[in-house]
PQR file of N, CA, C, O and H, with PARSE charges and radii, in Angstrom:
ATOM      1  N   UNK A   1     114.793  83.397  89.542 -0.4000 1.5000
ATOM      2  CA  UNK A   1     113.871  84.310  88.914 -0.0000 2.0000
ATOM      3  C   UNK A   1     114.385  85.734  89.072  0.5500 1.7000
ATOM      4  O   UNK A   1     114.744  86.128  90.182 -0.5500 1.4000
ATOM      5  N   UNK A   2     114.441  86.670  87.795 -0.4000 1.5000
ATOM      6  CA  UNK A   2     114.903  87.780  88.016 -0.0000 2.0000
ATOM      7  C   UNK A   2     113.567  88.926  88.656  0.5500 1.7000
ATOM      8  O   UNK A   2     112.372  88.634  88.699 -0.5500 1.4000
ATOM      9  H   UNK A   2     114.149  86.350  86.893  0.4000 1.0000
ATOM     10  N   UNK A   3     113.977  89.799  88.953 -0.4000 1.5000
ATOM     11  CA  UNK A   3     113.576  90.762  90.152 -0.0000 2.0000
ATOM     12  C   UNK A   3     112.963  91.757  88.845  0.5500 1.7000
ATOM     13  O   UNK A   3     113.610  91.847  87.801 -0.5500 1.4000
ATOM     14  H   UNK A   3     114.948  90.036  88.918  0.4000 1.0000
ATOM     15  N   UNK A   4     111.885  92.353  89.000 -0.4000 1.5000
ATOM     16  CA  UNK A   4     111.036  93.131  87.895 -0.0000 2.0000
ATOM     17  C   UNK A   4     111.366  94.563  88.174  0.5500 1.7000
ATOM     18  O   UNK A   4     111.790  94.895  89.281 -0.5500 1.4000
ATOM     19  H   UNK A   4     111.360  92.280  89.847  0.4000 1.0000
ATOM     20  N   UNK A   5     111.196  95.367  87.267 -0.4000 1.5000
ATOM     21  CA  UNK A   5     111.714  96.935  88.139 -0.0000 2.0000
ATOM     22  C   UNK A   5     110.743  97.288  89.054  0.5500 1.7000
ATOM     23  O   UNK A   5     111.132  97.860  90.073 -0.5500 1.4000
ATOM     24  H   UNK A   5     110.851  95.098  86.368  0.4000 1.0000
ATOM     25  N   UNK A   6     109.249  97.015  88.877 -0.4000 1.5000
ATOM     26  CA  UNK A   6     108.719  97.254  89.808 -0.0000 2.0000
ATOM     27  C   UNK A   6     108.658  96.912  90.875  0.5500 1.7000
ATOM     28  O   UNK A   6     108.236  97.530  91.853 -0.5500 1.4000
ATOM     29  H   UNK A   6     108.934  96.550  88.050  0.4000 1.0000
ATOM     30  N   UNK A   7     109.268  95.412  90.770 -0.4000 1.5000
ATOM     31  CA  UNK A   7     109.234  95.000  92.251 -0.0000 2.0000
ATOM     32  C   UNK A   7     110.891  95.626  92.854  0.5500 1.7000
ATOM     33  O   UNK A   7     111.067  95.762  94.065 -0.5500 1.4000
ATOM     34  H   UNK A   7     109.611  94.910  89.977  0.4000 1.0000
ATOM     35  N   UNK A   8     111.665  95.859  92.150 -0.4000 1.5000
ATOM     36  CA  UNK A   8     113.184  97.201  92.716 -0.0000 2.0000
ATOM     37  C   UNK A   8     112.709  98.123  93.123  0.5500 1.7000
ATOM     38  O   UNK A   8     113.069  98.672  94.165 -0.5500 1.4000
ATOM     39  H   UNK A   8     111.522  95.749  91.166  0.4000 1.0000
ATOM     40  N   UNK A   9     111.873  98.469  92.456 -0.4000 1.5000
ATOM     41  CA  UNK A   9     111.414 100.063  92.703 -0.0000 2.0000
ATOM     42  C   UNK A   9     110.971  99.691  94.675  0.5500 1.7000
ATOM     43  O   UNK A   9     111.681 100.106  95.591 -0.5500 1.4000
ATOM     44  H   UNK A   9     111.580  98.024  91.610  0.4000 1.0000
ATOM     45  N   UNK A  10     109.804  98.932  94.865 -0.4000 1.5000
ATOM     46  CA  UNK A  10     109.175  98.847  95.393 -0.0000 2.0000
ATOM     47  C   UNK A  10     109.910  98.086  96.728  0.5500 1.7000
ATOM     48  O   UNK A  10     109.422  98.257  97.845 -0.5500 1.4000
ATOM     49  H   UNK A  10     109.227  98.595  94.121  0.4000 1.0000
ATOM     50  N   UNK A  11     111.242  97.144  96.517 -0.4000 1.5000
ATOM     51  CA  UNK A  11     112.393  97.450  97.530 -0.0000 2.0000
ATOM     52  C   UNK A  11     112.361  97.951  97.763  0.5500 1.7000
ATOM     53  O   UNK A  11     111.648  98.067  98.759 -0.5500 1.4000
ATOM     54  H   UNK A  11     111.638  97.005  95.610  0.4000 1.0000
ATOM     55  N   UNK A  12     113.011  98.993  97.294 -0.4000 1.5000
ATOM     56  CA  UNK A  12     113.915 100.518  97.688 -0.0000 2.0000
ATOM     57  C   UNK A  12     113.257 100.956  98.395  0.5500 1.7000
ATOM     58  O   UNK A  12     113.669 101.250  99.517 -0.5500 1.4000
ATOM     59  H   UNK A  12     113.590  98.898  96.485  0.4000 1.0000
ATOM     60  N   UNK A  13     111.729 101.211  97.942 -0.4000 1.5000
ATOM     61  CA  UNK A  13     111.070 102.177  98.414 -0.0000 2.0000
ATOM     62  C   UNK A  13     111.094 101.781 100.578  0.5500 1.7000
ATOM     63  O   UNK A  13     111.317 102.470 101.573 -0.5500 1.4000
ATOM     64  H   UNK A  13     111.394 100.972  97.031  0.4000 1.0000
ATOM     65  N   UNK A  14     110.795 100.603 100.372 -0.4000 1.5000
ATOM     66  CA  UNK A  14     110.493  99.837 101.421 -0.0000 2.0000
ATOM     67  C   UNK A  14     111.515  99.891 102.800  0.5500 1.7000
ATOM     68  O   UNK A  14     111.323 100.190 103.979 -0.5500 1.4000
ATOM     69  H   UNK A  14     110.614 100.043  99.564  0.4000 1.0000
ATOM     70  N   UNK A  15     112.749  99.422 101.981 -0.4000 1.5000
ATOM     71  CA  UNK A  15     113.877  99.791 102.893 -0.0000 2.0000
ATOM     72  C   UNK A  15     114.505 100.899 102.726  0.5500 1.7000
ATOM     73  O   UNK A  15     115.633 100.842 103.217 -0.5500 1.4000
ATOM     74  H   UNK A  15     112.905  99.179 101.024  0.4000 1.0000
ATOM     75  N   UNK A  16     114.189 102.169 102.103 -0.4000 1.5000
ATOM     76  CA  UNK A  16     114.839 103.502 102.789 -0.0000 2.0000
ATOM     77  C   UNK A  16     113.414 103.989 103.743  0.5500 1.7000
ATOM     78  O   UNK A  16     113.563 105.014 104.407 -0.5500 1.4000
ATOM     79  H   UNK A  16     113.274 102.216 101.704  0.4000 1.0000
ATOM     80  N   UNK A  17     112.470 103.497 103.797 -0.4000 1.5000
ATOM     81  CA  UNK A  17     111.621 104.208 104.726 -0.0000 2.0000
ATOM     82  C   UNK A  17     111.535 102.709 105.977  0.5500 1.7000
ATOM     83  O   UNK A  17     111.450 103.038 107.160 -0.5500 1.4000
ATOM     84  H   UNK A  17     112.348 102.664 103.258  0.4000 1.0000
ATOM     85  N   UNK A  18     111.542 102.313 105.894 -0.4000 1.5000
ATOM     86  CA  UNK A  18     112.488 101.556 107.257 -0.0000 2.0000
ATOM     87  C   UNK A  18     112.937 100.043 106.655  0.5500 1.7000
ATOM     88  O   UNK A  18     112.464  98.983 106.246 -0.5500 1.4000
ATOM     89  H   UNK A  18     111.611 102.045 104.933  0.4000 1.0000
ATOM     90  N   UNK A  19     114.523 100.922 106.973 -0.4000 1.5000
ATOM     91  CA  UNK A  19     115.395  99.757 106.979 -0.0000 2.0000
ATOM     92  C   UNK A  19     114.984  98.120 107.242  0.5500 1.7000
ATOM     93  O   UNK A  19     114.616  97.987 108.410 -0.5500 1.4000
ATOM     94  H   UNK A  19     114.907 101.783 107.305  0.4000 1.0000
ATOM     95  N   UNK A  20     114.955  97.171 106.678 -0.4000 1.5000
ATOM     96  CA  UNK A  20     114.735  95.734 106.720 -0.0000 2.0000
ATOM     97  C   UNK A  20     115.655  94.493 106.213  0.5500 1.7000
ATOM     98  O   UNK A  20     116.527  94.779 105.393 -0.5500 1.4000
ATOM     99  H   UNK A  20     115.254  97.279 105.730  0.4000 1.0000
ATOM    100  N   UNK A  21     115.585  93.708 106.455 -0.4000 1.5000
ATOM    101  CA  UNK A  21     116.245  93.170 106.003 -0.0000 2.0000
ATOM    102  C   UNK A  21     116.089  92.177 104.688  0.5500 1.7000
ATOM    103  O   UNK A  21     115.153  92.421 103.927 -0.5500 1.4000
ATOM    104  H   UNK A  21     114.876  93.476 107.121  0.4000 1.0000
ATOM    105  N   UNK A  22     117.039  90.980 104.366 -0.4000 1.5000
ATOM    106  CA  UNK A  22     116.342  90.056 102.916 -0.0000 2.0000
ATOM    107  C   UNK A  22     115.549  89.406 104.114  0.5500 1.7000
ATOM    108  O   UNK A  22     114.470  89.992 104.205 -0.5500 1.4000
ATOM    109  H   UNK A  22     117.800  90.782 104.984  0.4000 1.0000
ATOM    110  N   UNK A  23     115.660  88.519 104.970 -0.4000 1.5000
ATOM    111  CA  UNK A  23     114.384  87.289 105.013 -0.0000 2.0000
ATOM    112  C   UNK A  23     113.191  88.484 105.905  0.5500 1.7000
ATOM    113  O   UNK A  23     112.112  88.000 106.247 -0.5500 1.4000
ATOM    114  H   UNK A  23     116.536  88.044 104.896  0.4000 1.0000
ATOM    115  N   UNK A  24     113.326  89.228 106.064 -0.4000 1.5000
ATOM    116  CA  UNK A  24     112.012  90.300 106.122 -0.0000 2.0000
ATOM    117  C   UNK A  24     111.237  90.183 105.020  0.5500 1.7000
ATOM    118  O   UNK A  24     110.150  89.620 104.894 -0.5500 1.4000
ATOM    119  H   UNK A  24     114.202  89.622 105.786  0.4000 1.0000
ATOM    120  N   UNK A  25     112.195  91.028 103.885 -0.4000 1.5000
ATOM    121  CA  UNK A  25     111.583  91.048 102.576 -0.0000 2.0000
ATOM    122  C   UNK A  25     110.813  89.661 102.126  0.5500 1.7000
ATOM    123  O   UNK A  25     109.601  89.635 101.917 -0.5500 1.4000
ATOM    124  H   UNK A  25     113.079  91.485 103.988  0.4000 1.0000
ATOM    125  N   UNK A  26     111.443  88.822 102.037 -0.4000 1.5000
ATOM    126  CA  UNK A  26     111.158  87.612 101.904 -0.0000 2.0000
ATOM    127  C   UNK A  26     109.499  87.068 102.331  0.5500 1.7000
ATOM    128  O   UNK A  26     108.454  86.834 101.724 -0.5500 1.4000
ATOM    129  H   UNK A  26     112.428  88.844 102.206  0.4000 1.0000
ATOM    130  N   UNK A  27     110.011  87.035 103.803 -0.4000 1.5000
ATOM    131  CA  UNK A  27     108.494  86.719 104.547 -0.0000 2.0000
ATOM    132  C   UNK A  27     107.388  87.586 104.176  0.5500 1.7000
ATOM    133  O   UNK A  27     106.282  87.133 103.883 -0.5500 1.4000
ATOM    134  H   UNK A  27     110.860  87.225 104.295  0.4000 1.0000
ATOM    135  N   UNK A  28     107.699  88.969 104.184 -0.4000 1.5000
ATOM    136  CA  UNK A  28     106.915  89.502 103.930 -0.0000 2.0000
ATOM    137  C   UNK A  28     105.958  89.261 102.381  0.5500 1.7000
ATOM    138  O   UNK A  28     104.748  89.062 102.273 -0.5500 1.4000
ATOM    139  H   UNK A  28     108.598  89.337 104.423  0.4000 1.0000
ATOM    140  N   UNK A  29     106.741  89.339 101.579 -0.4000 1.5000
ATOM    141  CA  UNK A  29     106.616  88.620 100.228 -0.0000 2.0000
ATOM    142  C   UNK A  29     107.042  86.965  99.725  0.5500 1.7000
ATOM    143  O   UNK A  29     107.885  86.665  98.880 -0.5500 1.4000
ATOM    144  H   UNK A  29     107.724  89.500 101.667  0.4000 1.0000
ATOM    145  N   UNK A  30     106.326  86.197 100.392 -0.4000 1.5000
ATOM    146  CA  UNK A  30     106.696  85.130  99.815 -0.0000 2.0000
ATOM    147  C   UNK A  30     106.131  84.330  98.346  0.5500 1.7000
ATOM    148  O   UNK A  30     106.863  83.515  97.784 -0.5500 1.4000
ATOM    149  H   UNK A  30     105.641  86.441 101.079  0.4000 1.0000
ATOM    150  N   UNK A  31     104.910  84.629  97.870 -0.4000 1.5000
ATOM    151  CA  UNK A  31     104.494  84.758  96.767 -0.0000 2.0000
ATOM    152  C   UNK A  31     105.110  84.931  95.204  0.5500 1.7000
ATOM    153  O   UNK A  31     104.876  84.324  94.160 -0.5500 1.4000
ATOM    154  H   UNK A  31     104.315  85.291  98.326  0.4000 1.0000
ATOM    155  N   UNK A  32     106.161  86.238  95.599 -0.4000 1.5000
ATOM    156  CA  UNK A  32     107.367  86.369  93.978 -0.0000 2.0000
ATOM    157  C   UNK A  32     108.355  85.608  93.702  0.5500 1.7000
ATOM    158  O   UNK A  32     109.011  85.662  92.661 -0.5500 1.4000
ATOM    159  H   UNK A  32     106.351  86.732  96.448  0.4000 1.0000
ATOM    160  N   UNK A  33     108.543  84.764  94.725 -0.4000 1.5000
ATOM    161  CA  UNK A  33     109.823  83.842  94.331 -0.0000 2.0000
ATOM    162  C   UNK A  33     111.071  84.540  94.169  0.5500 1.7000
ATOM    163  O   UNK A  33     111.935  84.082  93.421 -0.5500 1.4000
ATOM    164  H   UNK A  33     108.010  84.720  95.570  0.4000 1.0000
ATOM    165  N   UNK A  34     111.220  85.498  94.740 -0.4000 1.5000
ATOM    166  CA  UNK A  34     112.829  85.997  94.754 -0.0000 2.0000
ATOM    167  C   UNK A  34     113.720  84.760  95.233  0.5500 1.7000
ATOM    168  O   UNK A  34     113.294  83.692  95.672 -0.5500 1.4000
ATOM    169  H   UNK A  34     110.518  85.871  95.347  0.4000 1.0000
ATOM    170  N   UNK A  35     114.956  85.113  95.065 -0.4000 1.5000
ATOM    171  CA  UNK A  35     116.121  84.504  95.433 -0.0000 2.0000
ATOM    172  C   UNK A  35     116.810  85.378  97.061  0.5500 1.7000
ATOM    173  O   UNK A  35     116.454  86.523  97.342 -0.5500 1.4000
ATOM    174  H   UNK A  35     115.303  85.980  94.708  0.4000 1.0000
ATOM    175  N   UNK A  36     117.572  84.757  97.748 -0.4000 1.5000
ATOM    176  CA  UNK A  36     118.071  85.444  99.098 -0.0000 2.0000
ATOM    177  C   UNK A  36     119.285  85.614  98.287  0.5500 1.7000
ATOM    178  O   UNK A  36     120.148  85.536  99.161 -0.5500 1.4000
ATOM    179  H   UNK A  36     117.861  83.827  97.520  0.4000 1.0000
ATOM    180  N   UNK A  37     120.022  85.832  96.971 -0.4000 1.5000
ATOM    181  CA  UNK A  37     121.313  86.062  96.515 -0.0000 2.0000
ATOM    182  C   UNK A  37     121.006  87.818  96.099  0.5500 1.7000
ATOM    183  O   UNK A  37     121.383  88.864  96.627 -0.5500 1.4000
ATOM    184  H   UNK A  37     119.321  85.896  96.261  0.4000 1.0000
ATOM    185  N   UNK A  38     120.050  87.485  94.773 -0.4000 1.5000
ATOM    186  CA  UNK A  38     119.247  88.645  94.468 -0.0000 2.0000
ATOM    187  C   UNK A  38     118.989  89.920  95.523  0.5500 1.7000
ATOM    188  O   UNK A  38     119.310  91.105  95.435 -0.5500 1.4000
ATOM    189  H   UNK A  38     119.743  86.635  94.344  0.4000 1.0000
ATOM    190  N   UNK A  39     118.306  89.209  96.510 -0.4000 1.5000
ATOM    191  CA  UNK A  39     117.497  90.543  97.332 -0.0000 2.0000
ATOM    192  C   UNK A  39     118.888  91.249  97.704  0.5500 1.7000
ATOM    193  O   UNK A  39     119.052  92.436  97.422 -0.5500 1.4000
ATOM    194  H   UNK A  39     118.045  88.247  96.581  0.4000 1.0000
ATOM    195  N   UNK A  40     120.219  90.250  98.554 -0.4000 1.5000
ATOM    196  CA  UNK A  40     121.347  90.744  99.000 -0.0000 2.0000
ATOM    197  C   UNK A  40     121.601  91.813  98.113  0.5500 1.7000
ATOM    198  O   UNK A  40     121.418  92.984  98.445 -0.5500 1.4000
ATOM    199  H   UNK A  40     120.086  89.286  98.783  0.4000 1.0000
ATOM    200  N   UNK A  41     122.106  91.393  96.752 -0.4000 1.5000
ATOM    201  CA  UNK A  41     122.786  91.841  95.812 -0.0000 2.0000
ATOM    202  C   UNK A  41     122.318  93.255  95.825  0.5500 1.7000
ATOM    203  O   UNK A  41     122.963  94.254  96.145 -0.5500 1.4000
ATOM    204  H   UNK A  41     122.255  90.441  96.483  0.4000 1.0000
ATOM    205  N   UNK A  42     120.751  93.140  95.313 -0.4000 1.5000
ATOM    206  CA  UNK A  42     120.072  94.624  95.657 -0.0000 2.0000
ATOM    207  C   UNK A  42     120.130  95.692  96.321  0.5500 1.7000
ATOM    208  O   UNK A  42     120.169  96.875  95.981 -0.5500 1.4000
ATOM    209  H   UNK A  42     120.228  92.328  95.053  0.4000 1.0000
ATOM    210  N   UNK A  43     120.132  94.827  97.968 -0.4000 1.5000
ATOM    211  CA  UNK A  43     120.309  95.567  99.224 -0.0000 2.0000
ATOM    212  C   UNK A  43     121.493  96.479  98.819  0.5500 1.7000
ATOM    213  O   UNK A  43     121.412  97.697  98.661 -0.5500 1.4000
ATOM    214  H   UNK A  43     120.099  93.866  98.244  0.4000 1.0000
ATOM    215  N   UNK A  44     122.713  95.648  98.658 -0.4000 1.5000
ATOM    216  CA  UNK A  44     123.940  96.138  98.717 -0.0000 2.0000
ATOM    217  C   UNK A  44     124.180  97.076  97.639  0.5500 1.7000
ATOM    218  O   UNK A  44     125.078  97.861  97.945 -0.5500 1.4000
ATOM    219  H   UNK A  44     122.779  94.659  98.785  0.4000 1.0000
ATOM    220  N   UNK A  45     123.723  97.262  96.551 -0.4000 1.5000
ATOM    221  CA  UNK A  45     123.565  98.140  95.410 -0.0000 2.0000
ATOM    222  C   UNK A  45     122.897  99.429  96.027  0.5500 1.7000
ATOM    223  O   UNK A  45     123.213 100.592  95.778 -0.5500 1.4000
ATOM    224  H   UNK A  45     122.994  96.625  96.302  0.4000 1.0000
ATOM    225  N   UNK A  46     121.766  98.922  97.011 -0.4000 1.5000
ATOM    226  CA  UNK A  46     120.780 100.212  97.226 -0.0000 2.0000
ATOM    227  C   UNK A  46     121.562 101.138  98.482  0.5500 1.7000
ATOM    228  O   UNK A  46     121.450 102.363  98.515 -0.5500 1.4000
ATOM    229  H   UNK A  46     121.510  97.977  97.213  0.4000 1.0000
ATOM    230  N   UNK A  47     122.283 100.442  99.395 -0.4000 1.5000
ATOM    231  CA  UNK A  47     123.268 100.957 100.609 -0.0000 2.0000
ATOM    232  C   UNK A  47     124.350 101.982  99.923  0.5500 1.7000
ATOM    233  O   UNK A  47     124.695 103.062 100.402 -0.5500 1.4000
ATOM    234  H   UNK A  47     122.374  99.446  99.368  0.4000 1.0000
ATOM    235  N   UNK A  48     124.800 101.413  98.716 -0.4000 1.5000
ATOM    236  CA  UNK A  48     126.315 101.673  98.194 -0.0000 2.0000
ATOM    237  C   UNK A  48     125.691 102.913  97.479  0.5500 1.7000
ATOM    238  O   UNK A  48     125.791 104.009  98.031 -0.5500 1.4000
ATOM    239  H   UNK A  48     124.519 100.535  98.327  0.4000 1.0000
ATOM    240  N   UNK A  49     125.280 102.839  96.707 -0.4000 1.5000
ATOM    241  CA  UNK A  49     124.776 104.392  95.632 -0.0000 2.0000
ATOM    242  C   UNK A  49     123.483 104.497  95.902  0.5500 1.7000
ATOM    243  O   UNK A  49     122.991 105.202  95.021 -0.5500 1.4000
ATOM    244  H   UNK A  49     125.199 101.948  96.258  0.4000 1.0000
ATOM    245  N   UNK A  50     122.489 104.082  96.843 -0.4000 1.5000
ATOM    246  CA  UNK A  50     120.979 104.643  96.840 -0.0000 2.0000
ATOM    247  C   UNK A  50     119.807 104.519  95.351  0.5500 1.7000
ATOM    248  O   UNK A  50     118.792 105.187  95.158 -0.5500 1.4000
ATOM    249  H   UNK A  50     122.888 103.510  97.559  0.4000 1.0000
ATOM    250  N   UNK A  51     120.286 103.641  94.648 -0.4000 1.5000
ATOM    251  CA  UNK A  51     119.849 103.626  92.741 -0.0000 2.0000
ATOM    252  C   UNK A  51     119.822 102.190  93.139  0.5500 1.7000
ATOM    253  O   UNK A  51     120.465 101.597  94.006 -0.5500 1.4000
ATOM    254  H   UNK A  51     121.111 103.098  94.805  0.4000 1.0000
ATOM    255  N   UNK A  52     118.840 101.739  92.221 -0.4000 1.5000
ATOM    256  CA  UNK A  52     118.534 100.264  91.862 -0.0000 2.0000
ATOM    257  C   UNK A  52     118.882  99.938  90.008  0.5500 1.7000
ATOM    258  O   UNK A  52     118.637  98.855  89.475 -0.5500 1.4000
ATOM    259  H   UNK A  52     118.318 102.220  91.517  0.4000 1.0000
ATOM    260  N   UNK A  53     119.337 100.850  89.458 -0.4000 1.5000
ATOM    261  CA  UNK A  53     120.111 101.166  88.204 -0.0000 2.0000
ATOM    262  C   UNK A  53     121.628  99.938  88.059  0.5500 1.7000
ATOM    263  O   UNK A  53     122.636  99.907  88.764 -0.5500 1.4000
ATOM    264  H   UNK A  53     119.536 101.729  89.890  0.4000 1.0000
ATOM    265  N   UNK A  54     121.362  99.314  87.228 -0.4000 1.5000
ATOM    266  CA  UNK A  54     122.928  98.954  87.188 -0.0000 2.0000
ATOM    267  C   UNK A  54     124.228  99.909  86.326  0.5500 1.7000
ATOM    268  O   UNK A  54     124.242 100.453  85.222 -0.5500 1.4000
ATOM    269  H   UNK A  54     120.543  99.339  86.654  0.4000 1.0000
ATOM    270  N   UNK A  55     125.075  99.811  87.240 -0.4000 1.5000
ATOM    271  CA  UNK A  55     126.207 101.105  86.968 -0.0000 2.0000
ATOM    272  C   UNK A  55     127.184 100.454  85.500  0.5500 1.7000
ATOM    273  O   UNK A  55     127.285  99.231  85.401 -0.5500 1.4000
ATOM    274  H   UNK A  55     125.064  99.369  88.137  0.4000 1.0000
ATOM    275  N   UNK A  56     127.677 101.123  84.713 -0.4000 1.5000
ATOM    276  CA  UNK A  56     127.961 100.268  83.484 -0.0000 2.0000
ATOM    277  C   UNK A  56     129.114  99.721  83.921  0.5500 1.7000
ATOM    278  O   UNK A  56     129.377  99.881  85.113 -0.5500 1.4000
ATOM    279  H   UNK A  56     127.595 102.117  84.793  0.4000 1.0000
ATOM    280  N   UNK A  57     129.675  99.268  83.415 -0.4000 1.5000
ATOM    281  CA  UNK A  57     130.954  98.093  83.709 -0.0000 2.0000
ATOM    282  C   UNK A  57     132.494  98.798  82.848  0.5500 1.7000
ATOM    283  O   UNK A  57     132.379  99.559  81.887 -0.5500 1.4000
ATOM    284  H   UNK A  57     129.461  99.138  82.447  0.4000 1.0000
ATOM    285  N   UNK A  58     133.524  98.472  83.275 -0.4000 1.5000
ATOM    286  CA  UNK A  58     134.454  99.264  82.266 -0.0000 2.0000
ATOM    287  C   UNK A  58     135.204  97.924  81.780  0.5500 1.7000
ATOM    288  O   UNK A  58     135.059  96.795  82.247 -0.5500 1.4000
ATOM    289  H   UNK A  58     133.617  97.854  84.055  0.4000 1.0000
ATOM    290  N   UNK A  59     135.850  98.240  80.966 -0.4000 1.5000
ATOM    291  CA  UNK A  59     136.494  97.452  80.136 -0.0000 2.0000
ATOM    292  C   UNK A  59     136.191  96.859  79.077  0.5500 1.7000
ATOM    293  O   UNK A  59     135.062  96.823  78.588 -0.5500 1.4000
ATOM    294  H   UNK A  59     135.968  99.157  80.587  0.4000 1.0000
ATOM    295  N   UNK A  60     137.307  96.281  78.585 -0.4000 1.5000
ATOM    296  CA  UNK A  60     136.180  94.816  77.221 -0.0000 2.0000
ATOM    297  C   UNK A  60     135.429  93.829  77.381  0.5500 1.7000
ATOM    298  O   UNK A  60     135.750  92.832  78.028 -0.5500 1.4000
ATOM    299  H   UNK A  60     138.224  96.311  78.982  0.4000 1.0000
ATOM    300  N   UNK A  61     134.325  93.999  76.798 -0.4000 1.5000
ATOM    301  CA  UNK A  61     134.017  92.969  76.988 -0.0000 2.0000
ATOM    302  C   UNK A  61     134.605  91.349  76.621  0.5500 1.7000
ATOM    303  O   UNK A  61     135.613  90.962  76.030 -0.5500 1.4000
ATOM    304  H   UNK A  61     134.064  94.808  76.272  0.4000 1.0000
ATOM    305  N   UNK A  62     133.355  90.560  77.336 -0.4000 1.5000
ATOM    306  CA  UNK A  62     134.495  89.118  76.764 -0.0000 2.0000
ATOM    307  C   UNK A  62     133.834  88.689  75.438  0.5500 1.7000
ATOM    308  O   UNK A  62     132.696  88.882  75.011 -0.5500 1.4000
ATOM    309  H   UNK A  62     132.536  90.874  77.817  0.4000 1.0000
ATOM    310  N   UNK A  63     134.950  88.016  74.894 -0.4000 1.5000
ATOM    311  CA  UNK A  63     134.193  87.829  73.221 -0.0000 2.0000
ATOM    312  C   UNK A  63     133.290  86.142  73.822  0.5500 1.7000
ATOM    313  O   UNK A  63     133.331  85.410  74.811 -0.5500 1.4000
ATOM    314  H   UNK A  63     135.875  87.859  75.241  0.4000 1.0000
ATOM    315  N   UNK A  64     132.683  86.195  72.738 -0.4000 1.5000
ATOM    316  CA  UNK A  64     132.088  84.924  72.667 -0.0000 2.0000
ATOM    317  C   UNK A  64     132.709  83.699  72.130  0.5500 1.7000
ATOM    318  O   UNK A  64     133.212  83.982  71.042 -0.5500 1.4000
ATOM    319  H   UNK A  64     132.650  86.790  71.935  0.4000 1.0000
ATOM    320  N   UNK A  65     132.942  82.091  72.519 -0.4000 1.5000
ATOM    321  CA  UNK A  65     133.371  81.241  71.955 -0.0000 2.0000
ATOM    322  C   UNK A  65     132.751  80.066  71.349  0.5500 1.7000
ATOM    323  O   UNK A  65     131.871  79.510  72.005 -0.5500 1.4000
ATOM    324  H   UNK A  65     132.533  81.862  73.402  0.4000 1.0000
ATOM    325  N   UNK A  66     133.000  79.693  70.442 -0.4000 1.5000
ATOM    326  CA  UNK A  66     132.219  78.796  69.628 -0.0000 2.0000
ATOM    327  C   UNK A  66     133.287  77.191  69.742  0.5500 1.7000
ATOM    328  O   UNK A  66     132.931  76.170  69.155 -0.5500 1.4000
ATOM    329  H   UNK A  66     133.716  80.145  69.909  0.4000 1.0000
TER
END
């Protein structure tokens, strides 16, 4: 299940005003059905640049195959 902005927003908010971890998050919220890949992924997005924004990607893209 993907992660809603509000519920990013509401990460962030969570762990820059004290640091926690995913099965924190987790327990704490067990109700949304996050994933422990997701929350990581997040975490590590939110450590690295402080933004829950995804940063654009460079290159070509890949074509599609039929």
């Amino acid at each position: 299940m993907k992660i809603s902005q509000e519920d990013r927003i509401l990460i962030k908010d969570l762990y820059l005003s004290k640091p926690c971890g995913v099965r924190r998050l987790l327990h704490e919220f067990p109700d949304n059905g996050w994933k422990v890949g997701s929350i990581d992924s997040l975490l590590k997005r939110i450590r690295k640049t402080c933004t829950i924004i995804q940063q654009p990607r460079s290159g070509r893209p890949r074509s599609s195959r039929m």
